[in-house]
N, C-alpha and C positions, 0 to 999 in steps of 0.2 A: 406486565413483562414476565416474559421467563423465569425461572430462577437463575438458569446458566446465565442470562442476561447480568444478572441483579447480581451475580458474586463479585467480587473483586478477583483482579488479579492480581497474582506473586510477583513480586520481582524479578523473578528468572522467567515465569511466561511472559511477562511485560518485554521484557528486553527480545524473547526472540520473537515476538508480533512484532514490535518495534526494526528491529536488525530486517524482518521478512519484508514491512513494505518499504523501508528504503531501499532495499534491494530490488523489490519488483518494478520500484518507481523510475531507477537507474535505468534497467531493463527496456521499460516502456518506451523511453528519452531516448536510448540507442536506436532502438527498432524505429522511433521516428523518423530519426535524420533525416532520412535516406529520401524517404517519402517529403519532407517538408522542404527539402533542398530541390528534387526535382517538383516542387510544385511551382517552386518560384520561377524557377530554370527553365521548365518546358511546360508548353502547353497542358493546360488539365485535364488530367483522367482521372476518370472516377475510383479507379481500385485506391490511387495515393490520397485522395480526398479521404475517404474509406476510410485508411489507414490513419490518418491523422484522426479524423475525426474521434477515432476505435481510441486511440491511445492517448487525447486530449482527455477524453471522459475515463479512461483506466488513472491517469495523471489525478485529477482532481477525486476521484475516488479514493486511495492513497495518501493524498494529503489532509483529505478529511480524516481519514484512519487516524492518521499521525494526529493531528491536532486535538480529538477526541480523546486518545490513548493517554495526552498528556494532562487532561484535566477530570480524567478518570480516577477516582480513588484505590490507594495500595492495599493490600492485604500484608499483614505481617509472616512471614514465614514459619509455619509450622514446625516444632522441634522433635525427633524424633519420632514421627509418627508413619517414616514407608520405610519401606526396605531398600536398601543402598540399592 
């Protein structure tokens, strides 16, 4: 492994990885709809297949994020040691 793999993260990187793919994940779910509504609705094209497809695999990419991120171990925050 890395080393950048193998550090732990802070608490405040943790949270905003954390805050970024629930965010990206939300995003993904929006951009679906649209595409998963008309697939059911009308006949199939490949761009909305496409699109579902693209954003199923973003989806579970994302929640593995999460899931991993939570059984990932903390780092304790450094006192004093950057510059404000």
């Amino acid at each position: 492994m890395k080393r950048r793999e193998q550090e732990r993260l802070t608490e405040d990187r943790r949270a905003s990885v954390k805050l970024g793919s629930w965010m990206s994940l939300v995003a993904v779910v929006l951009v679906m709809i649209p595409s998963v509504f008309r697939l059911i609705t009308e006949p199939l094209r490949w761009g909305d297949a496409a699109m579902v497809t693209a954003g199923t695999a973003l989806a579970a990419f994302h929640i593995v994020r999460l899931a991993r991120l939570k059984r990932m171990p903390q780092a304790r925050r450094r006192e004093g040691t950057g510059a404000s």
